[in-house]
N, C-alpha and C positions, 0 to 999 in steps of 0.2 A: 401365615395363612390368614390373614386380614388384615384389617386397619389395625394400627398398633397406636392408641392414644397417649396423650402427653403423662407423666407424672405428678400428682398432685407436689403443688407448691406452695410455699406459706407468702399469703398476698399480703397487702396493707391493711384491707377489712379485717381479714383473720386477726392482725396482729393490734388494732382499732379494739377489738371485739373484747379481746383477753386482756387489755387492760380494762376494757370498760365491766367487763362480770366479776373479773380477778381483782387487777390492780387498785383501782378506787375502791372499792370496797374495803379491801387491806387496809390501805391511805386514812379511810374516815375509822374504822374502828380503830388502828393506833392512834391517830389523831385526838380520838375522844377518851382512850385509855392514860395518854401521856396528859390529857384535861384532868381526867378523875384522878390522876395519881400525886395530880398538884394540887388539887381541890383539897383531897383525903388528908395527905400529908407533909403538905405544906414546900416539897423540895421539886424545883424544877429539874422534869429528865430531859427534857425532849429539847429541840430547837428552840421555842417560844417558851416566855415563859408571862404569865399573868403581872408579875408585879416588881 
């Protein structure tokens, strides 16, 4: 009994979005936690390591 519109879909912006509020944020805080935890105690966890 009317128009029957489309169902929401997950676009590129959506999916742009979640990593820009979510993902980078994650990214920099481990980023800087795997820094500090090298800094503190001297042992590389992460990818990178200082020396």
């Amino acid at each position: 009994m009317g128009h029957t519109i489309a169902e929401p879909r997950l676009t590129l912006m959506a999916v742009w979005l979640g990593f820009l509020y979510v993902g980078l944020p994650l990214l920099v805080f481990t980023g800087l936690l795997d820094l500090a935890m090298q800094v503190i105690f001297g042992v590389c966890t992460g990818l990178w390591c200082l020396r």
